[in-house]
CHARMM-style PDB file with segment names, atoms N, HN, CA, C and O in Angstrom:
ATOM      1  N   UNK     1       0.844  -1.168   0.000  1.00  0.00      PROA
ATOM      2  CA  UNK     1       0.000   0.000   0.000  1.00  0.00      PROA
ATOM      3  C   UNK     1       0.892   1.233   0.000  1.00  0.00      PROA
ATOM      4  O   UNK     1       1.821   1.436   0.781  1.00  0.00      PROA
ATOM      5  N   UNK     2       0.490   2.010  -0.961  1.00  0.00      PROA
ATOM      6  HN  UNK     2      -0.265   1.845  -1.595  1.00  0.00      PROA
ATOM      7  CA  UNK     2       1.478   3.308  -1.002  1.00  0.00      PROA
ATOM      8  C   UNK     2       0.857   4.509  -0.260  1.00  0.00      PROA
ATOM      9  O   UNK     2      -0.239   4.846  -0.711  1.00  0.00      PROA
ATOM     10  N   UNK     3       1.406   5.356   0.967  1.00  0.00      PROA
ATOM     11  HN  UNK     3       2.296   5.083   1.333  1.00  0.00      PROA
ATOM     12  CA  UNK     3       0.978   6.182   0.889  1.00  0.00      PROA
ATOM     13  C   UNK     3       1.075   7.993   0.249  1.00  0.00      PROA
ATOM     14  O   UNK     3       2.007   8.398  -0.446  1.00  0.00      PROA
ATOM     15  N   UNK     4       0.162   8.649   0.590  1.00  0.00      PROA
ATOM     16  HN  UNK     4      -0.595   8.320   1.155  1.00  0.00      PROA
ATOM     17  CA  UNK     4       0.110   9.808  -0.407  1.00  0.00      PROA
ATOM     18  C   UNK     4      -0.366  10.789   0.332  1.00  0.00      PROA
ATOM     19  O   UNK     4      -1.470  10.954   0.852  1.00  0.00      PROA
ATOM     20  N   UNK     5       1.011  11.692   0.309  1.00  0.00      PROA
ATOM     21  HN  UNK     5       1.907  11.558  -0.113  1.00  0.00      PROA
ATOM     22  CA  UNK     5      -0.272  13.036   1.264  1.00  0.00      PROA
ATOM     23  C   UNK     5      -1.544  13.550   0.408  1.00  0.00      PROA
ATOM     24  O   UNK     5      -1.628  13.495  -0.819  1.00  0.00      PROA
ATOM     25  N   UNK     6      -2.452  14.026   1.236  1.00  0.00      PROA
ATOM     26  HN  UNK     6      -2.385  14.070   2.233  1.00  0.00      PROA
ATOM     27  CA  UNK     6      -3.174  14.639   0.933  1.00  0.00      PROA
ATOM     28  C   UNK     6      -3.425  16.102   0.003  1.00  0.00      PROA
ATOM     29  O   UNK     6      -4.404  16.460  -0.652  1.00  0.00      PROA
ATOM     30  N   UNK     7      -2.378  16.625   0.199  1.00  0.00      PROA
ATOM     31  HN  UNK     7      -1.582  16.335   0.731  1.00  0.00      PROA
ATOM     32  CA  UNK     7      -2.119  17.498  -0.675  1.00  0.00      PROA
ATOM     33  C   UNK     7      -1.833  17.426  -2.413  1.00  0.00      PROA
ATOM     34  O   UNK     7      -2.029  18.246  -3.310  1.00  0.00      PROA
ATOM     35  N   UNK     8      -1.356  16.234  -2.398  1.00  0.00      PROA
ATOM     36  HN  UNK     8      -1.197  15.568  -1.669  1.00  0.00      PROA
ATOM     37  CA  UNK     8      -0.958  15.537  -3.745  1.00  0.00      PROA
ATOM     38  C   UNK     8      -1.884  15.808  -4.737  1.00  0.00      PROA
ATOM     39  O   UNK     8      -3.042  15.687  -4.340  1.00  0.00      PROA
ATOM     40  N   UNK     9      -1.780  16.082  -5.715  1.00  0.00      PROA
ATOM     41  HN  UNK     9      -0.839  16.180  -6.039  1.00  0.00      PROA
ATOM     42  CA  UNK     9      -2.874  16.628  -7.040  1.00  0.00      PROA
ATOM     43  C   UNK     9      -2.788  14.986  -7.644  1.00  0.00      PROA
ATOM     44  O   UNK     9      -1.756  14.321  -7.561  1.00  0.00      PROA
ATOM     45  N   UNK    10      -4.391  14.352  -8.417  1.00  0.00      PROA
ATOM     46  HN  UNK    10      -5.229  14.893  -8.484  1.00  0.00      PROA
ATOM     47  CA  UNK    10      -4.207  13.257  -8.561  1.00  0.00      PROA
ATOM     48  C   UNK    10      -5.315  13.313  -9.838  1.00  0.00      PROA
ATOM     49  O   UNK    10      -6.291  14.038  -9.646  1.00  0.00      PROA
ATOM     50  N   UNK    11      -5.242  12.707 -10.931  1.00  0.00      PROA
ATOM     51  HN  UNK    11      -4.449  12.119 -11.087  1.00  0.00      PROA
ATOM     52  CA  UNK    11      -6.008  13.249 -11.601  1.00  0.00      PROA
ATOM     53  C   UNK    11      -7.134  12.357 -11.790  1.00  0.00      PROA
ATOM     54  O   UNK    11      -6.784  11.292 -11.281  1.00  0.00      PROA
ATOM     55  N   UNK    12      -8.390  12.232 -12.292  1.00  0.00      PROA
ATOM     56  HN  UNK    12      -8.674  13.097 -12.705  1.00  0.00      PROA
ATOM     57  CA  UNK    12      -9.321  11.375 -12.532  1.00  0.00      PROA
ATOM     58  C   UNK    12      -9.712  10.549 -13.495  1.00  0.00      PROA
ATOM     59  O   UNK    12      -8.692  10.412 -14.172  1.00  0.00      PROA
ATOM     60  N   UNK    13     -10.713   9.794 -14.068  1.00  0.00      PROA
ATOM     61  HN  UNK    13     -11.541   9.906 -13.519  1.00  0.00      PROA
ATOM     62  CA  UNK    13     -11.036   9.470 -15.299  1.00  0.00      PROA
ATOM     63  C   UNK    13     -11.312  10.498 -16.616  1.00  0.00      PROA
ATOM     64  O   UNK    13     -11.151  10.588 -17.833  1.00  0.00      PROA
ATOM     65  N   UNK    14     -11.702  11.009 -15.763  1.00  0.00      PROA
ATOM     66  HN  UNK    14     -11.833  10.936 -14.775  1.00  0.00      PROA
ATOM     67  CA  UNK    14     -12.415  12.247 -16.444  1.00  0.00      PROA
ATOM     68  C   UNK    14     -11.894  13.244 -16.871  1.00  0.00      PROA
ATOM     69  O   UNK    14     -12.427  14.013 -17.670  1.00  0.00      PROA
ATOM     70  N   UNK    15     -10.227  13.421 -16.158  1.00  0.00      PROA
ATOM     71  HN  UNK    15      -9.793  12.796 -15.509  1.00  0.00      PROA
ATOM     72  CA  UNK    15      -9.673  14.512 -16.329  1.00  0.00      PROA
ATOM     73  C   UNK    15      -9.654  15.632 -15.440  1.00  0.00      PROA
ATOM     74  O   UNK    15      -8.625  16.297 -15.319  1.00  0.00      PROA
ATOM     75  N   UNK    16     -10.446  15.836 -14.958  1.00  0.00      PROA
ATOM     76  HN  UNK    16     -11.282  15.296 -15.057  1.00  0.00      PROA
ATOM     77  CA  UNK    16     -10.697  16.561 -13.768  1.00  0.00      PROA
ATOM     78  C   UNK    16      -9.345  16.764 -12.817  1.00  0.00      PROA
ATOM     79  O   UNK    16      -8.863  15.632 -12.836  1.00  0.00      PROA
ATOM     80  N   UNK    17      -8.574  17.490 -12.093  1.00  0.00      PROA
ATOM     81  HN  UNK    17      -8.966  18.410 -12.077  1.00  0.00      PROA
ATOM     82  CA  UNK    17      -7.526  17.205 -11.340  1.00  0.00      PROA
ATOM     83  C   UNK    17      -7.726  17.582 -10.215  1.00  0.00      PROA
ATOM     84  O   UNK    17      -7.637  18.810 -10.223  1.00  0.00      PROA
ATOM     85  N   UNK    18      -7.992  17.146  -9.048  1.00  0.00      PROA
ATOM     86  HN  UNK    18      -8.064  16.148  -9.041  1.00  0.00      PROA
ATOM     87  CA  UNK    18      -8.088  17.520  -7.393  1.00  0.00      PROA
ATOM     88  C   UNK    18      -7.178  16.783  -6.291  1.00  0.00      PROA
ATOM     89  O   UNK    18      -6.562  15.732  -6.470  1.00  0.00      PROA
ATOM     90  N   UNK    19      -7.211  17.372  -5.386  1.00  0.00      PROA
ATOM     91  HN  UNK    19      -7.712  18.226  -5.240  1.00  0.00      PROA
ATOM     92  CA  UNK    19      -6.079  16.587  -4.079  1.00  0.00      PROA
ATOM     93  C   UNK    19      -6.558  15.192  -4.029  1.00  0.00      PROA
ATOM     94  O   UNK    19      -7.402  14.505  -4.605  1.00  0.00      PROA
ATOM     95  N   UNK    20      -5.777  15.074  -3.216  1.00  0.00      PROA
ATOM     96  HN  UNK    20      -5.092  15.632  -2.749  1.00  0.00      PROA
ATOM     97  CA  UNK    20      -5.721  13.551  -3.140  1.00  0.00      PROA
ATOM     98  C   UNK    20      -7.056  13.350  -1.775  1.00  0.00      PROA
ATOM     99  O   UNK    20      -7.793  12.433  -1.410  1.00  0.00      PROA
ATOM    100  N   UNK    21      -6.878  14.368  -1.479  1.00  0.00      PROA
ATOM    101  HN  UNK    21      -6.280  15.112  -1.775  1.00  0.00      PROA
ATOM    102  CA  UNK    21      -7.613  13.862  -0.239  1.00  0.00      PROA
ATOM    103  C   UNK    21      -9.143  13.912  -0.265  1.00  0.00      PROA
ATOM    104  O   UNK    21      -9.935  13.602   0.625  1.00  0.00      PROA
ATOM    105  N   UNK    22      -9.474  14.595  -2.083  1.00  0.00      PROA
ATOM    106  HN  UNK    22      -8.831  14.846  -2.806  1.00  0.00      PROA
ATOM    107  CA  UNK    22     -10.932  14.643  -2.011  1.00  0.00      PROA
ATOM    108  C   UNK    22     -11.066  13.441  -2.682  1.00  0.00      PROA
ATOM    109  O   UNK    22     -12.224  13.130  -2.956  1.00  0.00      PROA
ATOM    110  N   UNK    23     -10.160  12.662  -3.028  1.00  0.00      PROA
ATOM    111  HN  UNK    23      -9.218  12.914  -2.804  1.00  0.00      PROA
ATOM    112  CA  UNK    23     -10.397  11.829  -4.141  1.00  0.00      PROA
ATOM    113  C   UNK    23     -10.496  10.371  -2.935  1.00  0.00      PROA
ATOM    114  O   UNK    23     -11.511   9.694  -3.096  1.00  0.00      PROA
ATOM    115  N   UNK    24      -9.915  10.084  -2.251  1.00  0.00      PROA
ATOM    116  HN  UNK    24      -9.091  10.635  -2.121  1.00  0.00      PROA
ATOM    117  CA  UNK    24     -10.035   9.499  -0.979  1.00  0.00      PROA
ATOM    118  C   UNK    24     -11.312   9.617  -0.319  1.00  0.00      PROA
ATOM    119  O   UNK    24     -11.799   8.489  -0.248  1.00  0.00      PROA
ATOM    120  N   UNK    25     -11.953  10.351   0.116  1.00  0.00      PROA
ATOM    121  HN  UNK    25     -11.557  11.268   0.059  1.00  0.00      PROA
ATOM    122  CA  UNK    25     -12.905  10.940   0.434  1.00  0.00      PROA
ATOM    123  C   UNK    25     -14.342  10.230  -0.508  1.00  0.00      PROA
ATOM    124  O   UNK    25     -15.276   9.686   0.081  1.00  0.00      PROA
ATOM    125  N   UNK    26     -14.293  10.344  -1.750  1.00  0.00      PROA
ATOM    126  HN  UNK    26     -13.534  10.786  -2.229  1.00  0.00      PROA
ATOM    127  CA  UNK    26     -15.078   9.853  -2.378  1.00  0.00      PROA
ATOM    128  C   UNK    26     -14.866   8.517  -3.052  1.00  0.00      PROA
ATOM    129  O   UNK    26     -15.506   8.240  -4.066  1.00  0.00      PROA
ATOM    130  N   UNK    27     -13.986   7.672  -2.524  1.00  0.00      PROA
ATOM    131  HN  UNK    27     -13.466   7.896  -1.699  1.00  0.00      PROA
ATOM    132  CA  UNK    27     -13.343   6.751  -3.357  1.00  0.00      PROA
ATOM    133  C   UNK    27     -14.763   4.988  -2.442  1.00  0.00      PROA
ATOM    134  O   UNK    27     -15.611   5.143  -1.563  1.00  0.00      PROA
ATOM    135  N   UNK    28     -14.507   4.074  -2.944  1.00  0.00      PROA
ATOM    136  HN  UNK    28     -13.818   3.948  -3.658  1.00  0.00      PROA
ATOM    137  CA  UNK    28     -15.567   3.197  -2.499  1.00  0.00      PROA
ATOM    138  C   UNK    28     -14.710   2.159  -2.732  1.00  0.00      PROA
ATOM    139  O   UNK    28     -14.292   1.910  -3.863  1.00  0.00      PROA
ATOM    140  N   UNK    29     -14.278   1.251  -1.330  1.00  0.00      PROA
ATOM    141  HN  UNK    29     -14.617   1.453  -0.411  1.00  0.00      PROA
ATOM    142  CA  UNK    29     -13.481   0.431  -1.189  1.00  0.00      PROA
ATOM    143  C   UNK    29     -14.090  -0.807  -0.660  1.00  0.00      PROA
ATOM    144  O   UNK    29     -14.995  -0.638   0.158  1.00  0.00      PROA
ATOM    145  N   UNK    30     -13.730  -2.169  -1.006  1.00  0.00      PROA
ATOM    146  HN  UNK    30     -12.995  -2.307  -1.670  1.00  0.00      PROA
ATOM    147  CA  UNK    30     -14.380  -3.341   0.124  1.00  0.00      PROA
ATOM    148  C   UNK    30     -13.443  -4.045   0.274  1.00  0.00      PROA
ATOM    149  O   UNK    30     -12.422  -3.986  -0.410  1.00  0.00      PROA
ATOM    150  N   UNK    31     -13.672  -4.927   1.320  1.00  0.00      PROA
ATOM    151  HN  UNK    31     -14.502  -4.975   1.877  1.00  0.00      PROA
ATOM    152  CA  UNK    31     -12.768  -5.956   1.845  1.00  0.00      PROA
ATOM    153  C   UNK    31     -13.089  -7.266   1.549  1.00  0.00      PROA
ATOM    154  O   UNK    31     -14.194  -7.806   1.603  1.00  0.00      PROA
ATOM    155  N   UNK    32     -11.550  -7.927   1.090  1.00  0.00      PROA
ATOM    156  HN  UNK    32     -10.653  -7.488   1.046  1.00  0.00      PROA
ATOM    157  CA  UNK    32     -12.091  -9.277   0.563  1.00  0.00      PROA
ATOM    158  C   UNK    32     -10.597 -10.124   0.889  1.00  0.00      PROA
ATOM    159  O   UNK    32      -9.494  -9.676   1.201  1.00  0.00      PROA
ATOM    160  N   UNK    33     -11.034 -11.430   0.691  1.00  0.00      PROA
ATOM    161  HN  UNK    33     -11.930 -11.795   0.438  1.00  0.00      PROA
ATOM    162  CA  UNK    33     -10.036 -12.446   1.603  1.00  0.00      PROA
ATOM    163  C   UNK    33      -8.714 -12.886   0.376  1.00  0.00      PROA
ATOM    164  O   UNK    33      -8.764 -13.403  -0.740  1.00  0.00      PROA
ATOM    165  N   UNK    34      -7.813 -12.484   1.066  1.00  0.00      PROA
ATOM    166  HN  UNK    34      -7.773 -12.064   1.973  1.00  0.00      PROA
ATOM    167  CA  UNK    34      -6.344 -13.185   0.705  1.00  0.00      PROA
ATOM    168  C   UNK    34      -6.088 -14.548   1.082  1.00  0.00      PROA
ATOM    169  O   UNK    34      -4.915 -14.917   1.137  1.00  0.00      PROA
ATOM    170  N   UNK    35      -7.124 -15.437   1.379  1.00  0.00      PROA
ATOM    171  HN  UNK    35      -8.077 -15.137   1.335  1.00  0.00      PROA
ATOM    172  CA  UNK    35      -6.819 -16.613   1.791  1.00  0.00      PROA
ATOM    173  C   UNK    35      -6.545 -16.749   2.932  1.00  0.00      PROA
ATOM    174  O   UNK    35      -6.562 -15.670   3.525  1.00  0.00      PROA
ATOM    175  N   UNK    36      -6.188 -17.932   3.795  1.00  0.00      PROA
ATOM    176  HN  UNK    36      -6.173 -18.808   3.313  1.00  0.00      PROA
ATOM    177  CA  UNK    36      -5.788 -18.414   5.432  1.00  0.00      PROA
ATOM    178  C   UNK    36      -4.276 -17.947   4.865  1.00  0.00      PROA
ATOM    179  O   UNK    36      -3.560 -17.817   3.873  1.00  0.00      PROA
ATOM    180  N   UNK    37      -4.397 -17.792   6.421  1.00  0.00      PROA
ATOM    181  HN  UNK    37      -4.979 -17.897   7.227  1.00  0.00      PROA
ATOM    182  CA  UNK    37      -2.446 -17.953   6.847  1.00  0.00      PROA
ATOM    183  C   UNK    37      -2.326 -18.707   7.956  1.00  0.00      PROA
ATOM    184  O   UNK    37      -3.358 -19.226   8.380  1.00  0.00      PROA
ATOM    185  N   UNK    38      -1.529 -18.853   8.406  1.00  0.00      PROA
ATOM    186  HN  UNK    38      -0.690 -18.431   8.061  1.00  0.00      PROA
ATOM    187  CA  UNK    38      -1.002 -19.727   9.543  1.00  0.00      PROA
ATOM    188  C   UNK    38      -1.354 -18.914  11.253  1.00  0.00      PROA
ATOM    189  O   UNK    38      -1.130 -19.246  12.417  1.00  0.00      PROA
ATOM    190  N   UNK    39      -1.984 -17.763  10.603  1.00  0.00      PROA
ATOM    191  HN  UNK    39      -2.166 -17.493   9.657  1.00  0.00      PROA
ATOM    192  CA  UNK    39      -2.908 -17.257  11.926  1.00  0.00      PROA
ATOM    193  C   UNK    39      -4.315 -17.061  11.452  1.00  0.00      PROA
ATOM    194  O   UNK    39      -4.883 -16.072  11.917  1.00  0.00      PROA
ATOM    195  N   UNK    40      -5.028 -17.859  10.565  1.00  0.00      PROA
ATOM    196  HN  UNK    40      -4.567 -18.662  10.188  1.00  0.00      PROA
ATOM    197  CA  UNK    40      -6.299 -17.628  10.598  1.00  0.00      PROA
ATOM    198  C   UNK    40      -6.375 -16.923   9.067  1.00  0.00      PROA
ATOM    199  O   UNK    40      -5.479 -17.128   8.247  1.00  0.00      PROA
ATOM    200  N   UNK    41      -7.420 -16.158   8.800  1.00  0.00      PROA
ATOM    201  HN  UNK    41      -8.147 -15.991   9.466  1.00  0.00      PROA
ATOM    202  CA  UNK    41      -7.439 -15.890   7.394  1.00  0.00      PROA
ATOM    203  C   UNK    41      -7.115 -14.079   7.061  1.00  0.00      PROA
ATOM    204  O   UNK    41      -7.392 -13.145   7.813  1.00  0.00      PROA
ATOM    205  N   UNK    42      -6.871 -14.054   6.557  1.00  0.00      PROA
ATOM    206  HN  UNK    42      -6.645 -14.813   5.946  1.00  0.00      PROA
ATOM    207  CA  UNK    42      -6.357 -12.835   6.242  1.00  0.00      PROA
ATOM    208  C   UNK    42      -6.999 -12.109   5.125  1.00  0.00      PROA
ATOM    209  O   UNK    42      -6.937 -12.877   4.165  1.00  0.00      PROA
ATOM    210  N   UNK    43      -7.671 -10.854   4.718  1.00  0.00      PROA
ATOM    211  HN  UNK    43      -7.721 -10.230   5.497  1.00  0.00      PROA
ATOM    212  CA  UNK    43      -7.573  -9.927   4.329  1.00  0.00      PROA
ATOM    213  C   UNK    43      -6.807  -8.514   3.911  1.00  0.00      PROA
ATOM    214  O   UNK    43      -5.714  -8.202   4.384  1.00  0.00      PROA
ATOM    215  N   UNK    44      -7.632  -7.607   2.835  1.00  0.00      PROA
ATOM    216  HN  UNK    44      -8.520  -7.861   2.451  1.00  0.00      PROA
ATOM    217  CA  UNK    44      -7.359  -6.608   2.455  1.00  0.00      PROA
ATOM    218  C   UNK    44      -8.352  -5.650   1.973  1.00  0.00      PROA
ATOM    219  O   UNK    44      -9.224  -6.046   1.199  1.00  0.00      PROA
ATOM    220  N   UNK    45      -8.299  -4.045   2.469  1.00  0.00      PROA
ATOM    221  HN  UNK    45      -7.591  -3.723   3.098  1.00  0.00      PROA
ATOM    222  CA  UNK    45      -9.529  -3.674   1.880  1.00  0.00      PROA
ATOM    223  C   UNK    45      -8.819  -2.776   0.756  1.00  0.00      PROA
ATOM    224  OT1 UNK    45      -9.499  -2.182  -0.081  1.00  0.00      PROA
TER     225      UNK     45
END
């Protein structure tokens, strides 16, 4: 996972260019399984 300040200009599909942090803000994430590990099962969102 990379992180990114917020300040960072990031651009869109659309073209549009805004911070990073509005784009975060509106972004729609879920969590789903990486399989077991040797402590149980593990994820990532």
């Amino acid at each position: 996972m990379a992180i990114t300040p917020r300040d960072n200009h990031v651009t869109r599909p659309s073209g549009a260019v805004i911070r990073a942090g509005q784009a975060v803000k509106d972004a729609v994430s879920e969590r789903r399984s990486c399989g077991n590990g040797s402590k149980g099962s593990r994820y990532s969102d």
